[in-house]
N, C-alpha and C positions, 0 to 999 in steps of 0.2 A: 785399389778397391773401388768399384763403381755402385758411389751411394744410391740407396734405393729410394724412389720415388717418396713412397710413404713415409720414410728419414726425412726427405728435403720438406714434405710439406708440414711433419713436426717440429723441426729442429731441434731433434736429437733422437737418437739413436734406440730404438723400442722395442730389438731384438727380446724375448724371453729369456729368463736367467735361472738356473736350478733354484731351489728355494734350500738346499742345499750347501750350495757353494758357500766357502768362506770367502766373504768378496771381501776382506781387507786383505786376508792372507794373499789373494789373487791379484788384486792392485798391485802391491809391494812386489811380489814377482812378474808381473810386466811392464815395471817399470824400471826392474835392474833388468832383463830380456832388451827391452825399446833404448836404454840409455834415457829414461826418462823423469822427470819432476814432475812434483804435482806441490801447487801452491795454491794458498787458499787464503780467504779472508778472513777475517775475525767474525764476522754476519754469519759466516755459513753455520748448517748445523752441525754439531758435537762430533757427530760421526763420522763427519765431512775433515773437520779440522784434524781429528786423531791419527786420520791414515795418511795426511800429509807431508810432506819431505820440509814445510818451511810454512808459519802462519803468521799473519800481518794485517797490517793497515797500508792503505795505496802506495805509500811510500818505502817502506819497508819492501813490498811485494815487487814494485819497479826497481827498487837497487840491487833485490837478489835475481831475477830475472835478465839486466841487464850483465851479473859476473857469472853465469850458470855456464859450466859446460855439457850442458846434457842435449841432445837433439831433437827432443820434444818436450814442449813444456805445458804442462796441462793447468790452466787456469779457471780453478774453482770460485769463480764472484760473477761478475755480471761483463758486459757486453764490452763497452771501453777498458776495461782491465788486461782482455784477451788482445785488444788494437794496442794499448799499452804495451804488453809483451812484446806484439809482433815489430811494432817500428824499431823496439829497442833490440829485438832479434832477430833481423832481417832473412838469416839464412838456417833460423830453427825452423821445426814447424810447432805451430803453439794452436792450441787444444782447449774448446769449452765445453763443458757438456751439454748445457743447452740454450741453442741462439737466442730464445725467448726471454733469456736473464738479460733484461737490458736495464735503463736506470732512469729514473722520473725527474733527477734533476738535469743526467743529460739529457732528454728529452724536452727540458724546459728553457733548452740554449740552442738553435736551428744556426748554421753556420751561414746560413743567406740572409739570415736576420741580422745578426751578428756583427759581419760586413758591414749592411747599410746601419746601423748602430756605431762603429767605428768609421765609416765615413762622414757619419754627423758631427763627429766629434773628433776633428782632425788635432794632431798634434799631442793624443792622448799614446801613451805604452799598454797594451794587454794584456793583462794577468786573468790567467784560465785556471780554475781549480781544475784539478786532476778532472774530476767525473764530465766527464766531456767526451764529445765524439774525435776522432782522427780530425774529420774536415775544421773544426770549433780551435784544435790543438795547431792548427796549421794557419792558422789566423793571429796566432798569438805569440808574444813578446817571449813571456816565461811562464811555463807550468807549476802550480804548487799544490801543496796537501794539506788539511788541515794540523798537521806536525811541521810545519816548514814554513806557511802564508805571513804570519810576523817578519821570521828572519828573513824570509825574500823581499817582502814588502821593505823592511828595512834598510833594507842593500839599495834600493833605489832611491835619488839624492830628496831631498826634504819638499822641492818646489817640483818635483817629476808631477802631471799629470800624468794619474793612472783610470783607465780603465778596469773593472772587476768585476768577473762574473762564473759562472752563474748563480749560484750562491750567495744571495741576497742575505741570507743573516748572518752567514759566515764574514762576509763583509762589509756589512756594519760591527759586527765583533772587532774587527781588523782597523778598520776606522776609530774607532772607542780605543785600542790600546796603543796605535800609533801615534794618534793625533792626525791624520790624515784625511780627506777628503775624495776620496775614489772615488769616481763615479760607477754607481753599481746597477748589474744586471738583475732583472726582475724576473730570479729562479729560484727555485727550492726544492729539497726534498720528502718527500711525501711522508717519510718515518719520522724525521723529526721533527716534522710541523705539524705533528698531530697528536704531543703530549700532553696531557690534560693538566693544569697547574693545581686544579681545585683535586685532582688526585694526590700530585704527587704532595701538597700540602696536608693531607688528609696523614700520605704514608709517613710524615715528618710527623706528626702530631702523635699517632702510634707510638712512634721511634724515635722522641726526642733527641737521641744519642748518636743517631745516622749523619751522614757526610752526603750530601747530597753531590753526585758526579754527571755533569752535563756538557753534551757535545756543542761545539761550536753554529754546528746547521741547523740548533732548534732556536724559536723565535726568541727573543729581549725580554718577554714575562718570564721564560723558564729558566733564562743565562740570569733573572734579577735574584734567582733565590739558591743560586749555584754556590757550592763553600770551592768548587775547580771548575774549572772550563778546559779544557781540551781535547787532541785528536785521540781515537780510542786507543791507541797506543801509549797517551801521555795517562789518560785515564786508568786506567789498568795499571801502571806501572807506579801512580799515585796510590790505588789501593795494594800492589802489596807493599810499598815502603810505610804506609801510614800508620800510626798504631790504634786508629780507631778500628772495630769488628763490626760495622754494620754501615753498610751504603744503600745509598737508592742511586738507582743508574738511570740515567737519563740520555741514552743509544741502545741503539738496534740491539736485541734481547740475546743475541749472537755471542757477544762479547763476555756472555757471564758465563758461559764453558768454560772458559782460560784464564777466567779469573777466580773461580771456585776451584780449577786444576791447582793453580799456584796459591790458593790462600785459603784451603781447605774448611781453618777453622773460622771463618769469617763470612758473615751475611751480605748475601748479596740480593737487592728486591727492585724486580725491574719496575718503572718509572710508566703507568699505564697511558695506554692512549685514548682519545677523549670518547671513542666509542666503544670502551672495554667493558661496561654493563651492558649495552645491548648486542656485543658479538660473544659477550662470557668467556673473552679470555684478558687476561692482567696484562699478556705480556707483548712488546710493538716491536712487530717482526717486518722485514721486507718479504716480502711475498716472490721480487726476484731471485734476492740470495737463496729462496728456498727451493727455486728449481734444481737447485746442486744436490743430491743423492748421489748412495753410494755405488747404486743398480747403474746410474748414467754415467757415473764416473768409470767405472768396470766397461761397461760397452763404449765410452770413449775413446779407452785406452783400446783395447781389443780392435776397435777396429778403424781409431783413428780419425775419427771427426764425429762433431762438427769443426772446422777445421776455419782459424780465423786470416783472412785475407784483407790486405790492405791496399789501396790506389797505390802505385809507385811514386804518382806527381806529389800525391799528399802526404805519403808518408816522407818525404825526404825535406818537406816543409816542417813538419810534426815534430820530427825526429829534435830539432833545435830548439823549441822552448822546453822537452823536455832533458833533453841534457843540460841544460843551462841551470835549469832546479838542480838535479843531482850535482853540478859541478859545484854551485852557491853553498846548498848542502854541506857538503862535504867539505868546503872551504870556513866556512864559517861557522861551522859546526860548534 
């Protein structure tokens, strides 16, 4: 199929759709037709998650990708998810719906910078959180998630100087429970550094009785009033074993689809961001994750791109920090 013009300069796929069509019933059968998967993030929206063959968090998303035998695998999150997929499936073809889903923290780590950052500081090991570009992933030691940054950090011996990045509060989090000393990358993400404490203090005060649930990437004032800190997999999985009925979440507004799916009678109240009176909405969404629709995911599939391509040099550099996670992983599971 030769993409059309007006596709390349979208990046994605803008064909018109019946208003008609049952576009889950339609996904699902071209993806038993293609031999194909469709994964998705916990960020994306409701609609997104439902018609998917497997939903997650980075790490989660990379181990099923890496055992898939399907021949296309369509990856509903953002930009490095889909270079995720493809280094670990060299000879699938893996599938975004739109190239402009890219990510603010990897955006906040240039792999030229990086370098000369690591040449400043010779004698140091690399540790790259997942959300990273290919070239970023290709410079580095070992890849981790925020489900796994402990147990890998910890795998390495007590006196290692490490490098960390990009993810600056994530790695001072990591610092704080290790006892470590990394030296860390001056990155972040744009959702979770923009939750408002004097909010979510307000929505405590409401709901004395709430369990306050916060991710790792938001800053040190809003991890100081956390009753959990982890990745949104460890989060989620905290709320349904807990027997309290009422949290305030403190990650991407994404995550409470599937967690209202599994814990139906229980309150879930997302965790505002600090300009949620002057945009009038409560809830701190990624604005990339929300490029995924289910109209682009349908013309994805249909006709097979935006279609994710990786450098051969770099991905075969790449490919080794991040098998070396999954291997730790899974090892010391």
């Amino acid at each position: 199929m030769q993409v059309k013009e007006s596709w390349k300069e979208k990046g994605y796929v803008d064909e018109p759709i019946d208003d008609n069509l049952d576009l889950s019933a339609e996904i699902r059968r071209l993806c038993k037709e293609k031999n194909a998967v469709v994964l998705a993030h916990y960020y994306t929206e409701g609609a997104v998650q439902d018609v998917a063959d497997f939903v997650g968090d980075s790490l989660a998303l990379a181990q099923w990708a890496a055992k898939t035998d399907a021949d296309i695998i369509v990856m509903c999150g953002v930009h490095f998810m889909g270079e995720t997929n493809k280094i670990l499936c060299p000879g699938k073809k893996v599938l975004v719906c739109d190239l402009n889903a890219g990510c603010s923290l990897a955006d906040s780590c240039n792999a030229d910078d990086l370098k000369k950052f690591i040449d400043e500081h010779p004698g140091h090991k690399v540790v790259s959180y997942v959300n990273t570009t290919a070239a970023v992933k290709a410079l580095t030691d070992v890849v981790v998630t925020s489900s796994n940054a402990k147990l890998i950090v910890d795998s390495f011996p007590k006196d290692e100087k490490l490098i960390f990045g990009p993810d600056k509060n994530l790695g001072n989090y990591i610092n704080s429970v290790t006892g470590r000393q990394m030296l860390l990358w001056n990155g972040g993400c744009h959702v979770h550094g923009q939750f408002s404490l004097a909010g979510i203090l307000q929505i405590k005060k409401e709901h004395p009785e709430a369990k306050i649930l916060v991710h790792p990437e938001c800053p040190s004032p809003i991890q100081a009033v956390a009753d959990v800190i982890g990745s949104t997999a460890a989060l989620l999985n905290f709320a349904i074993k807990d027997e309290s009925n009422v949290f305030i979440v403190a990650t991407e507004s994404g995550i409470l689809h599937e967690m209202t799916k599994r814990c139906p009678e229980k309150t879930f109240i997302p965790a505002p961001p600090e300009a949620s009176e002057s945009i009038g909405c409560s809830c701190n969404e990624c604005s990339f994750m929300r490029l995924n629709t289910l109209k682009k995911l349908y013309n994805t599939l249909k006709y097979e791109w935006p279609e994710i391509e990786v450098d051969a040099e770099i991905a075969e550099k790449a490919i080794k920090p991040i098998e070396k996670m999954l291997e730790i992983s899974k090892r010391l599971k």
